[in-house]
Each structure stands twice: as C-alpha cells, then as structure tokens.
C-alpha positions, 0 to 999 in steps of 0.5 A: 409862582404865586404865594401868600403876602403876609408871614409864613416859614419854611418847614422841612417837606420830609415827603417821605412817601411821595413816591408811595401809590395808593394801596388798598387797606386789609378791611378788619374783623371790626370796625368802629366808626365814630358819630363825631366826624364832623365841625358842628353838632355830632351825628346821631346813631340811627341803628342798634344792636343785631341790625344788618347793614351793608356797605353805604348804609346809613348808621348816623343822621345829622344832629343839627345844621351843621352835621353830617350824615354817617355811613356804615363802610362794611358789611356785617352786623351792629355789634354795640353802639358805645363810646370810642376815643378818637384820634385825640383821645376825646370820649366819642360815641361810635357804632361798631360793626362785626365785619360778614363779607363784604356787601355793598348796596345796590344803588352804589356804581362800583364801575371804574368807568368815569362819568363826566355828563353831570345830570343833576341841578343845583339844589340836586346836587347840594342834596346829594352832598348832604345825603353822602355824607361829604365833609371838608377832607383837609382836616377841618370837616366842615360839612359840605352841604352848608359850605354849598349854601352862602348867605344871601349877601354872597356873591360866588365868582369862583371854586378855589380848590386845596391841592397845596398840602403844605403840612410836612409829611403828608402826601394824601393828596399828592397820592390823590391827584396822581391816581385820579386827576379827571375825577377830580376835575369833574368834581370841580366841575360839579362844585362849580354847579352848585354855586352857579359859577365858571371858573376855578382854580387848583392851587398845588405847591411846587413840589408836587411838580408830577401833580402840576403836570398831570392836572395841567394836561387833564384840565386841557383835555376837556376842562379849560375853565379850570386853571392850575395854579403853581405855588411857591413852597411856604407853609400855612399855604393850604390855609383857606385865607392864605389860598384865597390870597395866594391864588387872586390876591383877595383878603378875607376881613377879620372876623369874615368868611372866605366867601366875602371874596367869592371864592368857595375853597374846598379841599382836592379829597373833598371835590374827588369825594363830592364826584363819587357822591353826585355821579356815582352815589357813593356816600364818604366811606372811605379816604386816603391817608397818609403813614410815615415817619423818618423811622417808619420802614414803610412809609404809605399812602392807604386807602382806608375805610372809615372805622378802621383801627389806626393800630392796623394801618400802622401795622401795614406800614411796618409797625411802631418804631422802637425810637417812637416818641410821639404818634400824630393825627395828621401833620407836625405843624397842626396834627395833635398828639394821640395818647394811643394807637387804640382809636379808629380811622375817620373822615378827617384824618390825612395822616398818622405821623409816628415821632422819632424820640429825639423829634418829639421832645420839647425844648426847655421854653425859655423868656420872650426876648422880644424878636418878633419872630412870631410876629414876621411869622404869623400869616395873619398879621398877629402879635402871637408873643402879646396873644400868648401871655394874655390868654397865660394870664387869662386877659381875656378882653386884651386878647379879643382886642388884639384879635385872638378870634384870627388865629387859625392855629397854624403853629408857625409862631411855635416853629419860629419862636427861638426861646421855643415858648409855647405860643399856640398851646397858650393861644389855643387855651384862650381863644375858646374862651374869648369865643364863649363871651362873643357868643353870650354878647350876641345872645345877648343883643338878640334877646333884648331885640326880640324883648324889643320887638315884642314890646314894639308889638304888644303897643 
C-alpha cells in the first residue's frame, strides 16, 4: 500500500462509531445557521425578519470571491438575523429561522433514483457548484467553485479524491462511502468534467477495509477511470500535500498550490455533495457528522441540517458524560476546543468529539531536550522545535525563513514532543503574523508597479 515520504505518527484510530450507520437527525424548533461557513470573505444575509423560506431557499449571498452561497435547511419563518457563536466560540452573524412543517422547493429532486447521465457542460457545471452553495467538506471549506477554476498556468491531469479520514475518531466519511458508494463516483465523475480530465483517484486508508470494498466494486461496475487507492495507516494522510504524495508520488513547491502537480483533491463529502447539486439541484444543506467519545454511550454517525444545535446532537448520542473534560469541533489531532455546546451545526464540521477528563488535560511542558521528534514528525519537512520558539518570541523574519507559511497545522509535532511543548499553539499564533507582512510586501510591490506603470504612461 502506498503512503506519504516524509514524516507523520501513528495515533490511535479509536473508530468508535464505524459500525454506526447514518441516522437521520430530529429537525428542531429553531435553527440558527450561520453567514461564516466558508475559507474566505463571509456571506451576506439576503432575508430578514418575518420572510417565509423553505427548505433550499437562499438566505446568504457571497461576500467576495471566495464565498459561498447559504441556504435556508428548513421551513418556516426568519426569526432574527443576529450573531451566534460558532463552534469555536467566534462572534458570527447568523439568520435564525423558526421551524413551520417541513417544506422543501420545487426544483429540488428528493427521489432516491440515482441519476448517472451527466447533462450539463463544464462552465454549467462550475455554476451550479457555486449556485448550491458546495464547499470543501474536510474541514477547510474552501469554496468549490474557485477550486474548480485553476489559474491559467495550470495543467489539470487528474481528481484525487480524500476518503482517508485519518483524524482519530472520526468516521463521517467512512459512514458516507458505505451508504453511497455510486453517488459518489458520479460526482467523481462530474468533478472529473469540470476540469477537463479522465482520470481519478480515491485515496482510503486501510482500515476502512469494508469501504475499500464496496468503492473497488461500484468503481467496476461502470466507473473504470476511477482507481481506489488503499493507504497505509499514518496520520496527517488526508492532508491535501501529503494525498498528492501518497497517491502519485508529486510535491507540491512550498509556497505552491496542489494544482502545480495537476491534481484537484477534493473531499469524499465534497464529490457526494457536488452530485446531489449538479444532478439533483440540491443546495449543501445538510452533512454527515460524526459524535463519539470513549465515554459517549452512543457513539453516531448523524446526518444533520445545517443550523442544528450541537447541544441536540450530542443529546441523540446519549448526552455529556459526567467524566467530560473537553468538547471538540472535529478531531484530536486538528479540531479545537468549544467553549460551550451552546453553537450550531454547520457546513464544515465532521465531528463532535466529547474528551474524557483524564483525556483532555495537558501535561505539565517541559524544556526542549533537543530529540527532534517534531522534526522526523513533521510531514512538511520543518523544524517545529526552531518554528515554536521563534514565533514565542515573536522572531518574525527567523520564522519566514524557516518557512512558517508550510505548516499545515497537523498537530503531529505536539503529539510527538515528549517534553509535551506546545509546539503548534505557539506556530499558530506566529504564522498569521508572518502572513500579514507577506501580504503588505505584495501590496507593496503592486503599487510601485502600478505607480510605474502610470509614470510609464503619462510619458
């Protein structure tokens, strides 16, 4: 089995709910879903107080280029449109919606029937993509649309496609792949349109063998350009760099996109989600998400509307442990902390994961004794012990030049620090930091060449 070169641990898997299949989450009184699901600008609300909406109606409009379209996910009446906190406790502003019935627009094809001719071009397609609203469904929540739209220079070869989900706990996609294995390669296929290319991959780890499986035989069935890729198990695997490595051995340059290496990686959740849009008109309203725990008496895999509380679908999986000592949005390794349950359910989150006590407490950190654990760790090729004490002490030019901007904030030189230094915390809190001077220098640079150029005119 294939697997990435450089770095990487071995986290326990602690799959808990593998063997959970998807269960349909209880729609509430109210939901509040938020205009910030998305990497980029925000979305704008476009409804307000006492407007009827239905299920799929739009409620948010991009806020710039990169954005996303919001979608109402129930029916009823807009209640507010206030600010909300989000999973991490950020002030977000939020249209909330009293629940009446449960109408869905017209347009929407709620059949069960799998549509598998796929009719519109590729510029249609891209514009349905943005029209639904899909973004990335790993976490990072890039806008699709954009993803679907390489610069120029770009030479697109092939779709890569995340099934790995190496986060411990986790099992969304897992879930995903086993209920809906055709679906997805369809939207494989339609993702495969978009950027002009034949062939793709779909990268799973091993062990996910019954999701190895099933892909394998539905990509026969009618799907050979599609190739399953089994992975070894290591951890930052669904990394988009490390995928792209695992998968057809390229680099992605530092400081490069992964389309330098003509491959499109999109999340397994992403290509499901861009086949309900483009063949069913489905905008991204709802998700799967994962809630476990070593404590959690119910460990679930929910599909859940986006706007949902969290509180609710912790509920469904038996409620907070009395031994509770943290609650995270998403996994251990790159989820963070909630401050409260008291947040709502939104495009990017693939799981609640609630911390035994004993779990969630740091160790006392200790003085670097110089191992280089972090360094054999980093699946970047980093120095995580130099990138932390830098940016401690605010050394902003010795962090840009040990290359702060490649950290993809993977967390594995914490896990694999014995002196449990908290390496990435610090490395977080410098690389906005080296990435606000990046962005004046390249302000910069433009306006003397455009104060250039208008010289150059005025002669």
């Amino acid at each position: 089995m294939k697997t990435f070169k450089l770095g990487g641990v071995h986290p326990a898997a602690n799959k808990l709910s593998a063997k959970a299949p998807i269960e349909v989450a209880a729609v509430p009184a109210v939901v509040a879903i938020p205009m910030a699901q998305n990497l980029g600008a925000p979305s704008k609300a476009i409804v307000a107080k006492g407007d009827k909406v239905k299920v799929g109606t739009p409620i948010g409009e991009p806020g710039g280029f990169v954005s996303s379209f919001v979608h109402s996910s129930v029916s009823g009446t807009v209640d507010k449109v206030d600010f909300v906190e989000d999973p991490t406790g950020k002030k977000v502003p939020a249209v909330f919606i009293k629940v009446e019935g449960d109408e869905w627009l017209e347009t929407i094809d709620r059949s069960t029937e799998i549509k598998r001719e796929i009719s519109l071009s590729k510029e249609e397609i891209i514009a349905k993509v943005k029209e639904m609203g899909i973004v990335g469904m790993g976490g990072a929540t890039f806008p699709t649309q954009v993803k679907l739209m390489p610069p120029p220079t770009a030479k697109p070869q092939c779709v890569i496609i995340n099934g790995v989900e190496c986060e411990p706990y986790l099992t969304s996609d897992h879930a995903l792949m086993l209920a809906h294995p055709e679906e997805i390669c369809i939207g494989v296929q339609i993702l495969e349109k978009a950027m002009g290319v034949k062939k793709a991959y779909i990268g799973i780890e091993a062990n996910k063998p019954d999701a190895i499986q099933l892909m394998t035989e539905t990509a026969k069935k009618g799907y050979p350009e599609i190739e399953i890729v089994p992975l070894k198990l290591k951890y930052p695997q669904g990394g988009e760099k490390q995928l792209i490595n695992a998968v057809i051995g390229a680099e992605v340059p530092s400081g490069g996109l992964p389309i330098a290496t003509g491959a499109l990686v999109q999340n397994v959740g992403t290509a499901f989600a861009v086949y309900e849009a483009v063949q069913k008109n489905k905008p991204l309203i709802d998700r799967v998400v994962t809630v476990t725990g070593k404590s959690v008496s119910k460990p679930s895999n929910f599909l859940a509307r986006i706007g949902v509380p969290i509180q609710q679908l912790i509920e469904a999986a038996g409620g907070v442990p009395e031994d509770t000592g943290k609650i995270i949005s998403g996994g251990p390794m790159m989820g963070k902390a909630m401050p409260d349950t008291n947040s709502y359910m939104v495009k990017g989150c693939s799981g609640i994961l609630i911390m035994k006590n004993e779990e969630a407490r740091r160790k006392e950190a200790g003085p670097c004794i110089r191992c280089a654990k972090c360094v054999h760790a980093c699946p970047m090729g980093l120095q995580p012990n130099f990138l932390a004490t830098f940016a401690e002490k605010n050394m902003l030019d010795k962090c840009e030049e040990e290359r702060i901007y490649d950290c993809i904030e993977c967390g594995s030189c914490s896990f694999s620090c014995p002196a449990h230094r908290p390496l990435l915390d610090w490395i977080r809190q410098g690389k906005p930091k080296v990435m606000g001077i990046l962005r004046a220098r390249a302000a910069e640079a433009k306006a003397k060449a455009d104060a250039a150029k208008a010289a150059a005119a005025a002669k």
